[in-house]
N, C-alpha and C positions, 0 to 999 in steps of 0.2 A: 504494500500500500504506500510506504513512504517513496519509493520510486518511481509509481505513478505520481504520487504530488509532487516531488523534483522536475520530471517530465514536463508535467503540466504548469511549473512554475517557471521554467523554462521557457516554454513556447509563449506563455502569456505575456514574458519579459521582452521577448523580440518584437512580438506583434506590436505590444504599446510601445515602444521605441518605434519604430515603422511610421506608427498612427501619428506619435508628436511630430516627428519629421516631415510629414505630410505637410503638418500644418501650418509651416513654416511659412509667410509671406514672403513675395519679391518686393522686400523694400533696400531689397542692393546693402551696400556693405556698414551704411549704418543703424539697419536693424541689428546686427552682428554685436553693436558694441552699446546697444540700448539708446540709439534716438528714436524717440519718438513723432507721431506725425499730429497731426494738428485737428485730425478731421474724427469726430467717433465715429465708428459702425458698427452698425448690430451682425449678429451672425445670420446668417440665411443658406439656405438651400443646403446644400452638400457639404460648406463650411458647418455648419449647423448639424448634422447629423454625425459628420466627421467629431465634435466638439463630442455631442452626447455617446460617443461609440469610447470616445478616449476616456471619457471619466467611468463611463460603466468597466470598462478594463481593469481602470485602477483599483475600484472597488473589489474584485472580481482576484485582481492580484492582490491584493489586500487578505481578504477574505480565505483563499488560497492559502498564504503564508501562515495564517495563523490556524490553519487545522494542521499543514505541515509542523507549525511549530507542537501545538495539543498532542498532536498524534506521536511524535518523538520521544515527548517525554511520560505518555503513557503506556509504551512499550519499556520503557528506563525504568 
C-alpha cells in the first residue's frame, strides 16, 4: 500500500508542476523577476479551469501525503 501512495504521490507531483507551468503568462522577462502590470483580470475560460484543476491537485496532493504519512506510521 505505501508504494502505491509513493507512486501516486509521485505522479501527482509532476502533473501539478506541469499544470503551474502552464500557467505561466507571456509577460516576457519581467514577469520572471516580479513586475507587475497595471491592468486586473479576472480568470476566464480555460485560464479559469486551468486555475480550478491546479488547486484541486494540490489538495489532492495534500491529502495524499498525509494518508502516506498515517499509513507509515501505522505499520511502525
Amino acid at each position: 500500500m505505501q508504494a502505491y501512495l509513493n507512486i501516486v504521490q509521485i505522479v501527482l507531483s509532476v502533473v501539478l508542476v506541469v499544470v503551474v507551468l502552464m500557467q505561466t503568462k507571456g509577460s516576457g522577462i519581467g514577469g520572471i523577476f516580479g513586475a507587475e502590470t497595471s491592468v486586473f483580470r479576472t480568470r476566464r475560460g480555460v485560464q479559469k479551469t486551468l486555475f480550478q484543476f491546479t488547486v484541486a491537485l494540490a489538495i489532492l496532493f495534500v491529502v495524499v501525503s498525509l494518508l502516506s504519512v498515517w499509513y507509515a506510521k501505522s505499520i511502525a
